[in-house]
N, C-alpha and C positions, 0 to 999 in steps of 0.2 A: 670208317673202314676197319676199326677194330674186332677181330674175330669174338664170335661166343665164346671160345673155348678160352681163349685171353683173359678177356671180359671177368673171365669166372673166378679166373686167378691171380687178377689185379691186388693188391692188399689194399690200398684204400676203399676198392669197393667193399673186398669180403669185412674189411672192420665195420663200415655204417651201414652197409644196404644189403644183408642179407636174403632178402626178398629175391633180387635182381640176382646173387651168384644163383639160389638153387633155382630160378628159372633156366639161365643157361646150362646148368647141369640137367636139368630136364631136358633140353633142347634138340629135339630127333639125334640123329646117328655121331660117332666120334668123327667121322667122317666130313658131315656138314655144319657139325658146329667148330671146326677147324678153318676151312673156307666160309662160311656164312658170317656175316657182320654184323653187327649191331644197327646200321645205317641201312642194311637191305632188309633186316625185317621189319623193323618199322614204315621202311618206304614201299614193302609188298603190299602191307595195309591189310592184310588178311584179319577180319574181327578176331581170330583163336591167336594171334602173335601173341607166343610165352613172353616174350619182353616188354610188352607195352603194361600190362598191369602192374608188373611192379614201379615204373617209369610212373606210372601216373599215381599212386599210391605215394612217389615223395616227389611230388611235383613237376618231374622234370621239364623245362624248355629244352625245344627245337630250336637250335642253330641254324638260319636258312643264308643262307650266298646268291649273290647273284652281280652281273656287270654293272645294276644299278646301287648296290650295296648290301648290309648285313641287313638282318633285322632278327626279332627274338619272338618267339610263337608257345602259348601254354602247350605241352604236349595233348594235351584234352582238345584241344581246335586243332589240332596239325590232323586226325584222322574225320574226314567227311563222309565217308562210305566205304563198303566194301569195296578194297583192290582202289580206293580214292584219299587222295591227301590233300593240304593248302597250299603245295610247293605250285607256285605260279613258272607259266615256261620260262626256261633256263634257270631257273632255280635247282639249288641243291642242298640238302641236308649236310652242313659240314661240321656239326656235332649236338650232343646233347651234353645240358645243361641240370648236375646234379649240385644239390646245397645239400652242408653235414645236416645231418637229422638232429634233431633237438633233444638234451642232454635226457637219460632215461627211456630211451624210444629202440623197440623191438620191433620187428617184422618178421615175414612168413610168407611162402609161397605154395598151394597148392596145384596140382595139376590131374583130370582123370581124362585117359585117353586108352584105348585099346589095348596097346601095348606103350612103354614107357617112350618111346622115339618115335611115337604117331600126334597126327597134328590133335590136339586137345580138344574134345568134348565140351571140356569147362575150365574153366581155370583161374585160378584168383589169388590176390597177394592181397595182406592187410601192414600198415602200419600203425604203432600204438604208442602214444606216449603216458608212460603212468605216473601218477602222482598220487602216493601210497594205495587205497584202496580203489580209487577214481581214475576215470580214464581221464587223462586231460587232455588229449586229441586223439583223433584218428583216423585212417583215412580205409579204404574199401574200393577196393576195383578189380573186375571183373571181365575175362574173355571169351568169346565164344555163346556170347547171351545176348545181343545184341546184333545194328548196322556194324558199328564200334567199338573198340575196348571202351569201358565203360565206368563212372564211379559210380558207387553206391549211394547219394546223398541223403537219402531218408534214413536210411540204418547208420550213417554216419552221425546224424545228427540225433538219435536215439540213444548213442552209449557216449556222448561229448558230455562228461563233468557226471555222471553219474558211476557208482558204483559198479563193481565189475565180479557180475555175481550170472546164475544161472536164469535168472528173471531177464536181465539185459541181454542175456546173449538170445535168449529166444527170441525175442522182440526184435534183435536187431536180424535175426535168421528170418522171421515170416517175413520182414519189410525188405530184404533183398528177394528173395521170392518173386515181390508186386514189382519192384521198381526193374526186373529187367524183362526182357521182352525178346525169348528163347521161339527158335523157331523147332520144326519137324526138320529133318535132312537126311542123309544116308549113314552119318554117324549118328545120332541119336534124336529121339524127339524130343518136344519141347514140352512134354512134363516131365523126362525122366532129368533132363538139364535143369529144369525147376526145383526140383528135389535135389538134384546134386551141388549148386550151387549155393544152398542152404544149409546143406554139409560141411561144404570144406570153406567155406568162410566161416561159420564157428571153429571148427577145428583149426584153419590159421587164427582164428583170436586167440583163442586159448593159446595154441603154441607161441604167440606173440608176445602177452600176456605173460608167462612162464619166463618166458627168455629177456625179458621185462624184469622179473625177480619176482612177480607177483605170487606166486603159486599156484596152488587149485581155484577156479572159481567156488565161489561155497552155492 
């Protein structure tokens, strides 16, 4: 039940996961991200949820309750479709489940939508761990391109232990590209969401990357 707006100004979050604050500062009107929670947009389930990408970019578990007990759910299986979750009846969402990021590790949130407080078009957070010139993890997720918030796993597994230069990032741009599956709708179609979402996952690496210590990609 804690609000976006909260959320955003938590200090443990904004020290490890800054992926997750500028989502919620993205997050439609001052208005709704005051009363809106962290627990309703993820349980809205809408594929475009600002908050789900960066959630699953550092792993987060779903906390679930229920009269027959707790149980722990990867955030990645907790959404099954559009406006669809794994919350079985009388079940509830009674938190998520973040771990600190691993020493060296940057992140980044992109978002394109109409205007800044409209539901997203595209949207995507990366997280990056570097070890000196080499990425040594990363993760990639992505909303609004899919049933689902979504990982990246091919472009993930394209820039894991290699170099972090302008060859990698293309590579890892065309392979997000193939791996999501953007429709047509009344905000946008699904080439211009194909293009866009090739955008601004480079440009969060790179800003990830930077905030990393890494500098410019060469």
């Amino acid at each position: 039940t804690t609000a976006i707006r909260d959320l955003a100004a938590c200090e443990p979050v904004r020290r490890g996961h800054a992926a997750l604050v500028e989502a919620c500062r993205s997050f439609s009107t001052t208005a709704i991200s005051v009363m809106g929670t962290l627990g309703g947009n993820l349980c809205n389930a809408s594929p475009a949820a600002d908050t789900a990408p960066p959630l699953l970019v550092f792993d987060a578990s779903a906390i679930l309750v229920s009269r027959q007990g707790e149980r722990r759910l990867p955030l990645e299986a907790f959404f099954t479709g559009p406006g669809e979750t794994a919350l079985g009846e009388g079940e509830l969402l009674r938190a998520v489940h973040l771990a600190e990021p691993a020493p060296g590790t940057a992140s980044a949130f992109l978002k394109v939508a109409r205007v800044e407080a409209d539901i997203a078009k595209v949207n995507a957070a990366v997280a990056l761990t570097r070890d000196g010139r080499q990425v040594a993890q990363v993760a990639i997720a992505l909303g609004a391109v899919a049933p689902v918030p979504m990982r990246a796993r091919r472009a993930e597994a394209s820039l894991a232990g290699r170099v972090f230069d302008s060859a990698a990032l293309a590579e890892a741009t065309q392979l997000v590209e193939e791996e999501i599956a953007s429709i047509t709708d009344v905000r946008a179609t699904a080439e211009y969401r194909n293009h866009a979402s090739g955008v601004i996952v480079r440009d969060a690496l790179t800003t990830a990357w930077r905030r990393a210590g890494g500098g410019e990609p060469q």
